[in-house]
CHARMM-style PDB file with segment names, atoms N, HN, CA, C and O in Angstrom:
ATOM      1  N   UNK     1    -309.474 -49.108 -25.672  1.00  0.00      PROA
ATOM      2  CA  UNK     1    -309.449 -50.154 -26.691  1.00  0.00      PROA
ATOM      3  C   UNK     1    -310.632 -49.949 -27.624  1.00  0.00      PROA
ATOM      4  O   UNK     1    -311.711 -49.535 -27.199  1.00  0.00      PROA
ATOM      5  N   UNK     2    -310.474 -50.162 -28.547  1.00  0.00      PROA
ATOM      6  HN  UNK     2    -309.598 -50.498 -28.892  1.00  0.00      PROA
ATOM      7  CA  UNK     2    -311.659 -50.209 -29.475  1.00  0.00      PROA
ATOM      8  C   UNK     2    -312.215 -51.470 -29.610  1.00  0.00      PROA
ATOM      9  O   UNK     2    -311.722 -52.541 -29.255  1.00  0.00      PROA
ATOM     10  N   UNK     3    -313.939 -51.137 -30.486  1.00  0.00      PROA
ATOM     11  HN  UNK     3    -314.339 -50.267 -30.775  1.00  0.00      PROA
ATOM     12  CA  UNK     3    -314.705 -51.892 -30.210  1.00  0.00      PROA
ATOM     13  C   UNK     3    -314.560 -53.113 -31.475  1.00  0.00      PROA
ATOM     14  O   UNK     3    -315.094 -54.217 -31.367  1.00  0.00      PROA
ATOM     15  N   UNK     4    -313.886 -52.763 -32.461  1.00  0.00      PROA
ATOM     16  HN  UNK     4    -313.453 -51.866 -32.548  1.00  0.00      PROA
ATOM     17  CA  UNK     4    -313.453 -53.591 -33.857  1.00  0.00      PROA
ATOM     18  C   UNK     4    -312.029 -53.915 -33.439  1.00  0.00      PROA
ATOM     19  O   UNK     4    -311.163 -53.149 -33.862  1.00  0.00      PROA
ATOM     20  N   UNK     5    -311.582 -55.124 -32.529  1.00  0.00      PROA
ATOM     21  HN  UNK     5    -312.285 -55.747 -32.185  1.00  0.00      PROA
ATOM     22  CA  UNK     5    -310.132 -55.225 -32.547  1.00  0.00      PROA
ATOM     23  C   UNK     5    -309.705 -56.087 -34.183  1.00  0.00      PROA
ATOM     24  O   UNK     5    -310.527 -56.630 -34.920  1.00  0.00      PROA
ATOM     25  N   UNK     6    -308.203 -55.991 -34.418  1.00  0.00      PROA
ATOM     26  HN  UNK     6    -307.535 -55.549 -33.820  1.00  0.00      PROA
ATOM     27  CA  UNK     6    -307.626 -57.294 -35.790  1.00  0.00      PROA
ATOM     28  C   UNK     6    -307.735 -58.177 -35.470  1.00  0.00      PROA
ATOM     29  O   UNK     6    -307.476 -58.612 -34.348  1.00  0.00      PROA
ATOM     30  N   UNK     7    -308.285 -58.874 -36.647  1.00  0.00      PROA
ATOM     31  HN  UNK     7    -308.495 -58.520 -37.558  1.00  0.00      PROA
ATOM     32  CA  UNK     7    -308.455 -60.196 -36.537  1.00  0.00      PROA
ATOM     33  C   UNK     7    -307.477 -61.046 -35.910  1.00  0.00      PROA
ATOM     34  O   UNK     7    -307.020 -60.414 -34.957  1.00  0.00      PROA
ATOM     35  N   UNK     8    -307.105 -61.830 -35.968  1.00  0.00      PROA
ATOM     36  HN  UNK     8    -307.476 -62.344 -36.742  1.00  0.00      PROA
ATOM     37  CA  UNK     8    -305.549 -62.094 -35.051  1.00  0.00      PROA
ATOM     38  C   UNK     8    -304.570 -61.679 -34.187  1.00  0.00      PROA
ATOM     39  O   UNK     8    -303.470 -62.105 -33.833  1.00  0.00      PROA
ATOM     40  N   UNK     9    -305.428 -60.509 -33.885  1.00  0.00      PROA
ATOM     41  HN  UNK     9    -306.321 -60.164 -34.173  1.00  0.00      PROA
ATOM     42  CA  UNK     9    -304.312 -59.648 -32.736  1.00  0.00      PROA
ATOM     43  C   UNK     9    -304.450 -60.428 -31.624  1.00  0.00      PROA
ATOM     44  O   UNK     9    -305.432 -61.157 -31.486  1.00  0.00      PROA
ATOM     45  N   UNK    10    -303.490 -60.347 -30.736  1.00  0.00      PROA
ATOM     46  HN  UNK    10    -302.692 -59.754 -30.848  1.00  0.00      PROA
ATOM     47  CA  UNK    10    -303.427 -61.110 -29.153  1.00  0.00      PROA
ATOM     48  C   UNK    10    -304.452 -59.993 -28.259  1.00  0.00      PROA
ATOM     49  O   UNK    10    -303.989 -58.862 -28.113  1.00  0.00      PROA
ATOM     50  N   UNK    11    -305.650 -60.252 -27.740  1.00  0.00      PROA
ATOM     51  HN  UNK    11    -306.025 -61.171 -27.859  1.00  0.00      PROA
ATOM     52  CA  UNK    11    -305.789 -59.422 -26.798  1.00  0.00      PROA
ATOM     53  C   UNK    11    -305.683 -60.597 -25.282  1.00  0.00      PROA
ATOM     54  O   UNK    11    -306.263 -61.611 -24.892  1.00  0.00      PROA
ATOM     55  N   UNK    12    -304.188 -59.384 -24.656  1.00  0.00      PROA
ATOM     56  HN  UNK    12    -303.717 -58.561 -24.973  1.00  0.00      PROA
ATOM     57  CA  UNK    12    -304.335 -60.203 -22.695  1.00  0.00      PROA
ATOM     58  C   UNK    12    -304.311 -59.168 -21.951  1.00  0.00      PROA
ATOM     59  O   UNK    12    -304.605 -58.073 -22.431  1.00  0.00      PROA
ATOM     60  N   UNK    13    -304.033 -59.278 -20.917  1.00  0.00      PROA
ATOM     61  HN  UNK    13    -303.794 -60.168 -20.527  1.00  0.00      PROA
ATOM     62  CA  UNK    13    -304.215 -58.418 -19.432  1.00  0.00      PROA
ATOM     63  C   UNK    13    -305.216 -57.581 -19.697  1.00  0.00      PROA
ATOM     64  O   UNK    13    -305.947 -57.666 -20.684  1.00  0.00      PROA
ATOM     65  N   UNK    14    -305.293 -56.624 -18.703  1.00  0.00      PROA
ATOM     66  HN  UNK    14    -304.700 -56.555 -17.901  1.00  0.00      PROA
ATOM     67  CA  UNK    14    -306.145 -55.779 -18.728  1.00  0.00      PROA
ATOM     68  C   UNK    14    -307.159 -56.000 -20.506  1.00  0.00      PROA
ATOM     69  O   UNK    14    -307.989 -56.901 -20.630  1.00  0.00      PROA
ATOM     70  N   UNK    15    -306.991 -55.475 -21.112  1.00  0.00      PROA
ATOM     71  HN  UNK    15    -306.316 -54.744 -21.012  1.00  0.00      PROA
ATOM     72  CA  UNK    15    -307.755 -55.290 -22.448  1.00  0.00      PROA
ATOM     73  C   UNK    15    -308.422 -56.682 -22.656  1.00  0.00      PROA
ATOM     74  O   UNK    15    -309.320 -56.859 -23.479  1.00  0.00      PROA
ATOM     75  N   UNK    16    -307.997 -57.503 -21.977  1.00  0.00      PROA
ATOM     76  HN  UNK    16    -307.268 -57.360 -21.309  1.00  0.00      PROA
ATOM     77  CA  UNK    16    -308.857 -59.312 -22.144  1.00  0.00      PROA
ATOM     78  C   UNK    16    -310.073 -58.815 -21.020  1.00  0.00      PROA
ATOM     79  O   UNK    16    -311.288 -58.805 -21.215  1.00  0.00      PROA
ATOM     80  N   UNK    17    -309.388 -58.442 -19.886  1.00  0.00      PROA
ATOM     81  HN  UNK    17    -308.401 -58.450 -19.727  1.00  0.00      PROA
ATOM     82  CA  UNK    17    -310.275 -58.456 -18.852  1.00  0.00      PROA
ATOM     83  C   UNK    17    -311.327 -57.631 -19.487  1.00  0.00      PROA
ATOM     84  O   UNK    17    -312.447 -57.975 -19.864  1.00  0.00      PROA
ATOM     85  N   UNK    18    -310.727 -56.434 -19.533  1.00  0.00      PROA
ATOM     86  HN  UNK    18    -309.817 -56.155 -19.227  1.00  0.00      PROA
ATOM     87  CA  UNK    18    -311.909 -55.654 -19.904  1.00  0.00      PROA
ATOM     88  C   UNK    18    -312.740 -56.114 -21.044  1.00  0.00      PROA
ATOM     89  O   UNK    18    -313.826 -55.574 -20.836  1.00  0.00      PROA
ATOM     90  N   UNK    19    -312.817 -56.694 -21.949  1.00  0.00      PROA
ATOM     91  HN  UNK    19    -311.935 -57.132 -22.118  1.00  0.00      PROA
ATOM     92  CA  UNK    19    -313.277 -57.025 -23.439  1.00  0.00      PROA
ATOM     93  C   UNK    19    -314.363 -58.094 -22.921  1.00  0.00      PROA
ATOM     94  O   UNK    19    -315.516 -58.051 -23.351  1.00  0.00      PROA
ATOM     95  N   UNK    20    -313.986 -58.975 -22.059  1.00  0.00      PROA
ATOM     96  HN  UNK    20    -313.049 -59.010 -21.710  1.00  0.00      PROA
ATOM     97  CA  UNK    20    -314.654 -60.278 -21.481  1.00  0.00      PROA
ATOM     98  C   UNK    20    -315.982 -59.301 -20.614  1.00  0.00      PROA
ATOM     99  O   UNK    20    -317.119 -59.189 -21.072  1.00  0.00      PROA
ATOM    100  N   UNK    21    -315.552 -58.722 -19.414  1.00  0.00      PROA
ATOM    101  HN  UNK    21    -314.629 -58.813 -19.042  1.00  0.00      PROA
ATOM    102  CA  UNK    21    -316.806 -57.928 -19.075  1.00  0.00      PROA
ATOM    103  C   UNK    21    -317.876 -57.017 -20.087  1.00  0.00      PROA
ATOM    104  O   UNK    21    -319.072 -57.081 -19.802  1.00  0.00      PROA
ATOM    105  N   UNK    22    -317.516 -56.293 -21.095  1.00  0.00      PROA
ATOM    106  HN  UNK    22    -316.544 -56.241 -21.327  1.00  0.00      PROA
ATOM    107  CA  UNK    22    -318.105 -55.831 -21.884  1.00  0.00      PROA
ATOM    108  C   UNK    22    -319.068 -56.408 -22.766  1.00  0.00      PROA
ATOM    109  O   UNK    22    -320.140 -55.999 -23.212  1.00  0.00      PROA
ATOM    110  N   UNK    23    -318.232 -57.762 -22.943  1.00  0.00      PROA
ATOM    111  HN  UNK    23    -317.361 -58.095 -22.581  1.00  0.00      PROA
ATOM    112  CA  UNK    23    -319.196 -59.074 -24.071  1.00  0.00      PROA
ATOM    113  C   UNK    23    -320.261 -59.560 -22.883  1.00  0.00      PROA
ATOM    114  O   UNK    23    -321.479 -59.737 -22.916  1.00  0.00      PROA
ATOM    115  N   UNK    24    -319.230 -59.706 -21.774  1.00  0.00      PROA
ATOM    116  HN  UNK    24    -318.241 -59.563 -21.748  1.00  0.00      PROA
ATOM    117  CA  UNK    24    -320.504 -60.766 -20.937  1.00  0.00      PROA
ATOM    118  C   UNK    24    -321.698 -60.347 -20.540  1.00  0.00      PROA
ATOM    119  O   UNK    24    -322.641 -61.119 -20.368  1.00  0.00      PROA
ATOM    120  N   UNK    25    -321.784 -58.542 -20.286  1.00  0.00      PROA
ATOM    121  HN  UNK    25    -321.018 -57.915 -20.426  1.00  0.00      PROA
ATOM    122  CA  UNK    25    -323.119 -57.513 -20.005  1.00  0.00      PROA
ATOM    123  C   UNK    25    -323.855 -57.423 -21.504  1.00  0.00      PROA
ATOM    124  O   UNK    25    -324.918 -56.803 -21.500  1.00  0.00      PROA
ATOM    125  N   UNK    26    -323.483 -57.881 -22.577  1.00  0.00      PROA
ATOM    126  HN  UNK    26    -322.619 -58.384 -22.580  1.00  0.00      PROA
ATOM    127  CA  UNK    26    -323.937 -58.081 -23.729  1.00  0.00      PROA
ATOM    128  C   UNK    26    -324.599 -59.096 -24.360  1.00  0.00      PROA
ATOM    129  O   UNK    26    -325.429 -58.889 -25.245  1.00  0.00      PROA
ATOM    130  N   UNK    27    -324.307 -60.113 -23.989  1.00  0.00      PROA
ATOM    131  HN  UNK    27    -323.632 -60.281 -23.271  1.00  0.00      PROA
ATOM    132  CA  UNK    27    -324.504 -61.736 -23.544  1.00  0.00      PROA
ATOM    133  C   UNK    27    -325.413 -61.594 -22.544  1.00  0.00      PROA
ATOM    134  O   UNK    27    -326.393 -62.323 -22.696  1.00  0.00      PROA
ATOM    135  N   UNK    28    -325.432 -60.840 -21.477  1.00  0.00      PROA
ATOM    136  HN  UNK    28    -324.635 -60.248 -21.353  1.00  0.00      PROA
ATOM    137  CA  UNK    28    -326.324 -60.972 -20.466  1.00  0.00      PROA
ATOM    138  C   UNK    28    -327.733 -60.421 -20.968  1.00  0.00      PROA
ATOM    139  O   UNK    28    -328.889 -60.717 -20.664  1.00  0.00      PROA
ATOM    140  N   UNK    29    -327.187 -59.512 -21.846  1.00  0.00      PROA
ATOM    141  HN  UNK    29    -326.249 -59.271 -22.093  1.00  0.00      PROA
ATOM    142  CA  UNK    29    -328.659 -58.463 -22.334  1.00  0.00      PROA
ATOM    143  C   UNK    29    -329.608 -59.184 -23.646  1.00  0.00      PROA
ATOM    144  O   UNK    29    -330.646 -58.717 -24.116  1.00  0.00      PROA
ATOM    145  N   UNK    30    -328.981 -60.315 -24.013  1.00  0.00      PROA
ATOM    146  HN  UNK    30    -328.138 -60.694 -23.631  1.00  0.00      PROA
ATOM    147  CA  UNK    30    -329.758 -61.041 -24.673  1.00  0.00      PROA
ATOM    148  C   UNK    30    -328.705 -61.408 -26.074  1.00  0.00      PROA
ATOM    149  O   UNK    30    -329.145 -62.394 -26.665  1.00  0.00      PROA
ATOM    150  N   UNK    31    -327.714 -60.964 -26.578  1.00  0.00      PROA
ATOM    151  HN  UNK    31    -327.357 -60.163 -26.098  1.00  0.00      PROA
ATOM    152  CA  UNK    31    -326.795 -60.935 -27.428  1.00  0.00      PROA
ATOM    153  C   UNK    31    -326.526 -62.126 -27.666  1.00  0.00      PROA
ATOM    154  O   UNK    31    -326.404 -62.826 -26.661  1.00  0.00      PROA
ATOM    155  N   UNK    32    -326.340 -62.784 -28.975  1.00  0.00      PROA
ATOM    156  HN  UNK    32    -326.440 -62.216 -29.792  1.00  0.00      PROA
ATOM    157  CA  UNK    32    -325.912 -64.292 -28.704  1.00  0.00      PROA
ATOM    158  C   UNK    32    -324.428 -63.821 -29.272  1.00  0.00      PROA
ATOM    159  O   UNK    32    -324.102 -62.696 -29.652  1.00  0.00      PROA
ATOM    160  N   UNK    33    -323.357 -65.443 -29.195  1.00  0.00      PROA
ATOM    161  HN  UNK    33    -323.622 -66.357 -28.887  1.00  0.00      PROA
ATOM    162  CA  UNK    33    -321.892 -64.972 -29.297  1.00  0.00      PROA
ATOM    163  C   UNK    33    -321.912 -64.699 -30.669  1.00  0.00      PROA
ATOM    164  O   UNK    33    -321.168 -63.760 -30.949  1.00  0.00      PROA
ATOM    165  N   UNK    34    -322.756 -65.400 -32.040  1.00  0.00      PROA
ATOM    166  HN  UNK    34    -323.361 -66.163 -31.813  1.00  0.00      PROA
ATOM    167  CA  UNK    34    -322.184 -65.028 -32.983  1.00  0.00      PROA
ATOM    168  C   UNK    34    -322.667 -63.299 -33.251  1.00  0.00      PROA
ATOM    169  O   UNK    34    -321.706 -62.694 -33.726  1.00  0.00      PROA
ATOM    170  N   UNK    35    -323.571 -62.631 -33.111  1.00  0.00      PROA
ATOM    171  HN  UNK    35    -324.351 -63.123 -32.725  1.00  0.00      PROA
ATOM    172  CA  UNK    35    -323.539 -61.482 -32.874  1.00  0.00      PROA
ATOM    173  C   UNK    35    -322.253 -60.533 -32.094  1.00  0.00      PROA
ATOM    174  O   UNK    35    -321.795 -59.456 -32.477  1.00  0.00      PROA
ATOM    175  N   UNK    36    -321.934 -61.208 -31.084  1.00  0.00      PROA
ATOM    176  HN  UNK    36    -322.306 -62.082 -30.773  1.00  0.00      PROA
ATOM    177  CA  UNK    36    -321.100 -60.479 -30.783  1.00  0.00      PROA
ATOM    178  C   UNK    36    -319.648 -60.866 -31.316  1.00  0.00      PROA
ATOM    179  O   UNK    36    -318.601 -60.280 -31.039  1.00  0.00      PROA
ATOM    180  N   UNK    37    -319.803 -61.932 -32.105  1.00  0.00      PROA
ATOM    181  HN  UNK    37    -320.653 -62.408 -32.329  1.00  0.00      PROA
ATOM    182  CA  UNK    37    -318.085 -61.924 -32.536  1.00  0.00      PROA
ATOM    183  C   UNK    37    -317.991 -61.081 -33.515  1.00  0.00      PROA
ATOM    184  O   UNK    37    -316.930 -60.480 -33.683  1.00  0.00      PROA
ATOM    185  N   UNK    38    -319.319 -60.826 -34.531  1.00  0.00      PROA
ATOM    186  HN  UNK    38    -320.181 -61.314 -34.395  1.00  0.00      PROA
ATOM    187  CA  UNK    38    -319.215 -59.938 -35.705  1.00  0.00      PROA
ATOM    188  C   UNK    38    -319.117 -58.919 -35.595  1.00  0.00      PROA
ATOM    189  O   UNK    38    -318.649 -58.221 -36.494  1.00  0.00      PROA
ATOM    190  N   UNK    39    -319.663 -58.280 -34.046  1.00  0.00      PROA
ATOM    191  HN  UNK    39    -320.043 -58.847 -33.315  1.00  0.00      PROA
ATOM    192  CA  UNK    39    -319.916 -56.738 -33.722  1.00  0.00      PROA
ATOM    193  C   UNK    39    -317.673 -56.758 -33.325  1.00  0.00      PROA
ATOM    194  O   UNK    39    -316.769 -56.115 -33.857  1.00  0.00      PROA
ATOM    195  N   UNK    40    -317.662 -57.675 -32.346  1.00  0.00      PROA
ATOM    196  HN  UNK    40    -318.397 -58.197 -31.914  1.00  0.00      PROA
ATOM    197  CA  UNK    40    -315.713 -57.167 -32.339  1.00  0.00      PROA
ATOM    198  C   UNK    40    -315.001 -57.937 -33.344  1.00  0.00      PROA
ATOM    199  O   UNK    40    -313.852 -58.095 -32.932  1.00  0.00      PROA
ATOM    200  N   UNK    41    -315.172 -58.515 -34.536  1.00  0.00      PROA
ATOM    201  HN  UNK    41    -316.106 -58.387 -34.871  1.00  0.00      PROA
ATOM    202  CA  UNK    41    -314.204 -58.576 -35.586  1.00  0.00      PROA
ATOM    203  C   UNK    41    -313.520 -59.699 -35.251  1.00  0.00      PROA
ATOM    204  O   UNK    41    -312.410 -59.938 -35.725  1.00  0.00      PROA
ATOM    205  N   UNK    42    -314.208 -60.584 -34.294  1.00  0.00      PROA
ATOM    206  HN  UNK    42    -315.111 -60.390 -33.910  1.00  0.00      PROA
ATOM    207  CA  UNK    42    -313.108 -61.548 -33.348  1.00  0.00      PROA
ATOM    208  C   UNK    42    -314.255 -63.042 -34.470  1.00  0.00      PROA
ATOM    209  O   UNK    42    -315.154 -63.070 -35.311  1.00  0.00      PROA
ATOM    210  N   UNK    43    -313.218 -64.172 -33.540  1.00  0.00      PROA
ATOM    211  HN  UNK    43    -312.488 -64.150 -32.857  1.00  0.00      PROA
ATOM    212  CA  UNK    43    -314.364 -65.573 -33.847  1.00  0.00      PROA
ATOM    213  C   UNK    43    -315.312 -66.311 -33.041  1.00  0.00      PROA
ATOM    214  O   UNK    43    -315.176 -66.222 -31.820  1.00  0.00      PROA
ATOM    215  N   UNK    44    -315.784 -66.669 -33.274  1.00  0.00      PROA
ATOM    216  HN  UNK    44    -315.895 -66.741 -34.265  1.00  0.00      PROA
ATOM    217  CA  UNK    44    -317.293 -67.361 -32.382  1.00  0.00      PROA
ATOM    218  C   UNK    44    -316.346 -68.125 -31.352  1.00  0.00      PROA
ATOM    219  O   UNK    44    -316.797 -68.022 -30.211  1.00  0.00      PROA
ATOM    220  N   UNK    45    -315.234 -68.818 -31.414  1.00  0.00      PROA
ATOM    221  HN  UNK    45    -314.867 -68.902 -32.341  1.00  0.00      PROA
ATOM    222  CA  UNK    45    -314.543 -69.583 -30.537  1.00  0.00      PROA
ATOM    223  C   UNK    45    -314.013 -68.945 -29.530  1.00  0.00      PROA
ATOM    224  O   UNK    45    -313.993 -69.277 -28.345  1.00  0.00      PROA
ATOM    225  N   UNK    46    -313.391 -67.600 -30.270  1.00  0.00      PROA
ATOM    226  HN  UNK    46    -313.408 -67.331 -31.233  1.00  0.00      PROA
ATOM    227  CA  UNK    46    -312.500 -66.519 -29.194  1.00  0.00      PROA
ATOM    228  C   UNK    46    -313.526 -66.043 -28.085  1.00  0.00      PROA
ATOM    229  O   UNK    46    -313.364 -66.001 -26.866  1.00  0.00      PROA
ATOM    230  N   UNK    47    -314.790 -65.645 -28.964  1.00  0.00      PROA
ATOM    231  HN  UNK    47    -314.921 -65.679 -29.955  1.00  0.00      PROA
ATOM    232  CA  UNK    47    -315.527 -64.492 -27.532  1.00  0.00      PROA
ATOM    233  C   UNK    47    -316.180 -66.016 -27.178  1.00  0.00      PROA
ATOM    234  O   UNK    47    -316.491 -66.097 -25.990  1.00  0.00      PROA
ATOM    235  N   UNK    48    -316.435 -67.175 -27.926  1.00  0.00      PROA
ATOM    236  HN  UNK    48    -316.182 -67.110 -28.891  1.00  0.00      PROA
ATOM    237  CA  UNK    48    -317.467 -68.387 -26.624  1.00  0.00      PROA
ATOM    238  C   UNK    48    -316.175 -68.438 -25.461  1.00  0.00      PROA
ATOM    239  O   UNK    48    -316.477 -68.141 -24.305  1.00  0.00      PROA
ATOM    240  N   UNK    49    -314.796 -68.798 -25.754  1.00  0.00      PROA
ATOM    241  HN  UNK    49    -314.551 -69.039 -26.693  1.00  0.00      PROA
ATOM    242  CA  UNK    49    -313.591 -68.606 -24.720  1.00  0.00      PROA
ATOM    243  C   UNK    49    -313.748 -67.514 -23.569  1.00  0.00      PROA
ATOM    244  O   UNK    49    -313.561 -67.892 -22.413  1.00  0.00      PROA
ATOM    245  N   UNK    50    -314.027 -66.393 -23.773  1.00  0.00      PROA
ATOM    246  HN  UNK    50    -314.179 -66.086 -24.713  1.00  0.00      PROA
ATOM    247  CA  UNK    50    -313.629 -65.069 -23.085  1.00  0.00      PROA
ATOM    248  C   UNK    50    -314.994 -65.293 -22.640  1.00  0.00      PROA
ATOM    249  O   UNK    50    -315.012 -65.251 -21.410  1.00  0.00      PROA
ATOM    250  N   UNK    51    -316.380 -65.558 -23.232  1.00  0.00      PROA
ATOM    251  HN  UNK    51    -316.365 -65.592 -24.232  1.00  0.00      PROA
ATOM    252  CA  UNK    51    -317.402 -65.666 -21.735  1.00  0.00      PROA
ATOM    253  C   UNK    51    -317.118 -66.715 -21.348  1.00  0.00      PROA
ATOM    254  O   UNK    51    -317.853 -66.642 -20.363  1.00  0.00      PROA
ATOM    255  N   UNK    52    -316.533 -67.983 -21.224  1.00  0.00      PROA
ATOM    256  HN  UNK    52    -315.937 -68.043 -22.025  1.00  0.00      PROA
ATOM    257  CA  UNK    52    -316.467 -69.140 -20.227  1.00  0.00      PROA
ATOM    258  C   UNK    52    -315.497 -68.478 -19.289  1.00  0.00      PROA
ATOM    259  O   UNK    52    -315.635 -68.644 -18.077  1.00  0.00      PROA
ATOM    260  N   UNK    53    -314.366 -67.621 -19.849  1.00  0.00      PROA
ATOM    261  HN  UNK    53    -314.253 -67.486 -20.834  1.00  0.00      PROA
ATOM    262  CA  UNK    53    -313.246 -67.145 -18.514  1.00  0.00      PROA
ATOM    263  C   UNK    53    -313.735 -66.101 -17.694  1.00  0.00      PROA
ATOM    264  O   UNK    53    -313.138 -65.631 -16.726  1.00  0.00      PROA
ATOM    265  N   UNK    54    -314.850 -65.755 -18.119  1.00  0.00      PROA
ATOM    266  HN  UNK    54    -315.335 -66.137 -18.906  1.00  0.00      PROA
ATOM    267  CA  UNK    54    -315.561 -64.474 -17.294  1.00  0.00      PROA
ATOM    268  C   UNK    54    -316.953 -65.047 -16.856  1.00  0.00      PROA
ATOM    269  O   UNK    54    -317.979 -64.367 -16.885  1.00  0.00      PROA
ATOM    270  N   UNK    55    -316.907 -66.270 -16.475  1.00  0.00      PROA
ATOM    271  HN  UNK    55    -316.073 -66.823 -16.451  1.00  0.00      PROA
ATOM    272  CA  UNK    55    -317.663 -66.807 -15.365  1.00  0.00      PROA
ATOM    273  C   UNK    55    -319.392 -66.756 -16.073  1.00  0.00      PROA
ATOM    274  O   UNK    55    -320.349 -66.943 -15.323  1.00  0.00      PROA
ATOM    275  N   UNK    56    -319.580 -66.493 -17.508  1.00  0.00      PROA
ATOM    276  HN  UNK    56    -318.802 -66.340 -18.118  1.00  0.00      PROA
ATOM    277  CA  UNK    56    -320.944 -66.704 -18.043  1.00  0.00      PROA
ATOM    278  C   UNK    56    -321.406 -68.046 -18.156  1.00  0.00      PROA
ATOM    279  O   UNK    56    -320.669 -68.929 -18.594  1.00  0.00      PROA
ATOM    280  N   UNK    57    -322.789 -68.296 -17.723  1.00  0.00      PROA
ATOM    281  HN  UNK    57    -323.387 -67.578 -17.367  1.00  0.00      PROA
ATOM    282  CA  UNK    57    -323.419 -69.307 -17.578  1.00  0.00      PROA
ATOM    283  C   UNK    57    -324.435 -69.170 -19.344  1.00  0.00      PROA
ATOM    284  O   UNK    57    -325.497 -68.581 -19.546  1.00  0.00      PROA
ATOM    285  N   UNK    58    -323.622 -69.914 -20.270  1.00  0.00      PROA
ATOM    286  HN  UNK    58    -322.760 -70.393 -20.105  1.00  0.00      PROA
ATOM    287  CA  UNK    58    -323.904 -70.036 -21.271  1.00  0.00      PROA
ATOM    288  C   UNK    58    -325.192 -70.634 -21.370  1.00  0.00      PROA
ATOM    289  O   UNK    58    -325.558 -71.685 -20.842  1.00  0.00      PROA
ATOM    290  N   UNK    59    -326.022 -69.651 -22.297  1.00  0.00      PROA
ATOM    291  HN  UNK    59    -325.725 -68.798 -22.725  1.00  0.00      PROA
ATOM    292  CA  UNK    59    -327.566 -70.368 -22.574  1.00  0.00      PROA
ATOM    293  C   UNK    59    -327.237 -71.682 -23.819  1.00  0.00      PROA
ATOM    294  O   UNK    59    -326.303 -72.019 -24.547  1.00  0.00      PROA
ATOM    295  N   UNK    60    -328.778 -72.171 -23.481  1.00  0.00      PROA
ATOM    296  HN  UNK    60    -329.536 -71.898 -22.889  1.00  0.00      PROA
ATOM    297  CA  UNK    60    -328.601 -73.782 -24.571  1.00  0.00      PROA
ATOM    298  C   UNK    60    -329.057 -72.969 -25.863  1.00  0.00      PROA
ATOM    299  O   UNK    60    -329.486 -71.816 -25.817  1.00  0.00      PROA
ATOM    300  N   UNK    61    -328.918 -73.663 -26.925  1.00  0.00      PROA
ATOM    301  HN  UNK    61    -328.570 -74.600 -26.962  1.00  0.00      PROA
ATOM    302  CA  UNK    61    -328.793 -73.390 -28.064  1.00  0.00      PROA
ATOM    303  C   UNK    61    -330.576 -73.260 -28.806  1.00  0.00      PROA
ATOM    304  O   UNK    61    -331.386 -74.183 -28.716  1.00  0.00      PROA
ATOM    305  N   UNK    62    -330.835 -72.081 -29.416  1.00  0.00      PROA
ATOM    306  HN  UNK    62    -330.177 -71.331 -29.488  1.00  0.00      PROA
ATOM    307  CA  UNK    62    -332.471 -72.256 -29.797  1.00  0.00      PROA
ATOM    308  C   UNK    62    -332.695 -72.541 -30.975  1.00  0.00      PROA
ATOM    309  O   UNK    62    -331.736 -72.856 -31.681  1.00  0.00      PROA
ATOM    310  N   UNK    63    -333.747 -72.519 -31.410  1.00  0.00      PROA
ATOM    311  HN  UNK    63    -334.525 -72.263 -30.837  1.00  0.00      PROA
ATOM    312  CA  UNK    63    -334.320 -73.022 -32.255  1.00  0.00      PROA
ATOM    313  C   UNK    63    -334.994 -74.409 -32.219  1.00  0.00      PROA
ATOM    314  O   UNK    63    -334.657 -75.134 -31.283  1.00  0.00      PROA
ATOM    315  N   UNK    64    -335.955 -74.914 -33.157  1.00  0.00      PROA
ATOM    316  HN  UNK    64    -336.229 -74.325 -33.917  1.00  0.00      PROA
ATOM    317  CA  UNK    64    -336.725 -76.009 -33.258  1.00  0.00      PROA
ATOM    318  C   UNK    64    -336.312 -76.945 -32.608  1.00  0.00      PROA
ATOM    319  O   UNK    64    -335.112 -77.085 -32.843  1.00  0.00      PROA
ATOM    320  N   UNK    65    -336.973 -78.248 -31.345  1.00  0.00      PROA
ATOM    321  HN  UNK    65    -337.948 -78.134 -31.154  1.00  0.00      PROA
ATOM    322  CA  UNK    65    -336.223 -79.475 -31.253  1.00  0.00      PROA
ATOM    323  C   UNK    65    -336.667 -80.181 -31.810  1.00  0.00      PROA
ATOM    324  O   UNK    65    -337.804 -80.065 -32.267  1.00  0.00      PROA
ATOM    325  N   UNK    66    -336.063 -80.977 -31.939  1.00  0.00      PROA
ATOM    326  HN  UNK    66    -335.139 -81.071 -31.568  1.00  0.00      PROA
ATOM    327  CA  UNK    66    -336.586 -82.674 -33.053  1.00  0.00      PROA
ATOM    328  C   UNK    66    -337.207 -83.715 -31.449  1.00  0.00      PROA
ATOM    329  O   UNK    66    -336.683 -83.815 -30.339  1.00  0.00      PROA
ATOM    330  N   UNK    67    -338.402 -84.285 -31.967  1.00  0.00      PROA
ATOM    331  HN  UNK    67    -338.827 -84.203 -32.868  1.00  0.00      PROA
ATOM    332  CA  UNK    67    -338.602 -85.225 -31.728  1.00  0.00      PROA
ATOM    333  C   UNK    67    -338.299 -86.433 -32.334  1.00  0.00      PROA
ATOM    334  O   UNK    67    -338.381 -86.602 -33.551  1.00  0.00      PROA
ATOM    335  N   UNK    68    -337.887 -87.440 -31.392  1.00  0.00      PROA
ATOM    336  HN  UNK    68    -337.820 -87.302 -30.403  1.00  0.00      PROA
ATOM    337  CA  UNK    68    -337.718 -88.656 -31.882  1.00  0.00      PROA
ATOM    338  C   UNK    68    -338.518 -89.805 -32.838  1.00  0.00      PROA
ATOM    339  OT1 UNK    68    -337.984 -90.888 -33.078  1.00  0.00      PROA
TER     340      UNK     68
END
């Protein structure tokens, strides 16, 4: 499979599985999702989807907090 899938293409079976492990060792290595949706051509919703189904323990969101 390649690493730029179409925008709207269906990826399932195998090629989901595999795509989800690939993002999630990427994600693991410090990658945030919108980086990696731009690197596969996909949307921030599709790959945040594919690491929740591949068992990633999603980091909290950075930048500045507001005090009250």
């Amino acid at each position: 499979m390649n690493n730029a899938l179409r925008k709207g293409t269906r990826v399932a079976g195998e090629d989901r599985s595999e795509l989800a492990v690939r993002l999630k060792g990427r994600y693991d290595a410090g990658e945030s999702i919108r980086q990696l949706a731009a690197a596969t051509g996909r949307s921030y919703g599709f790959v945040h989807r594919l690491l929740l189904e591949a068992g990633v323990e999603l980091r909290g969101r950075g930048g500045a907090t507001r005090k009250a």
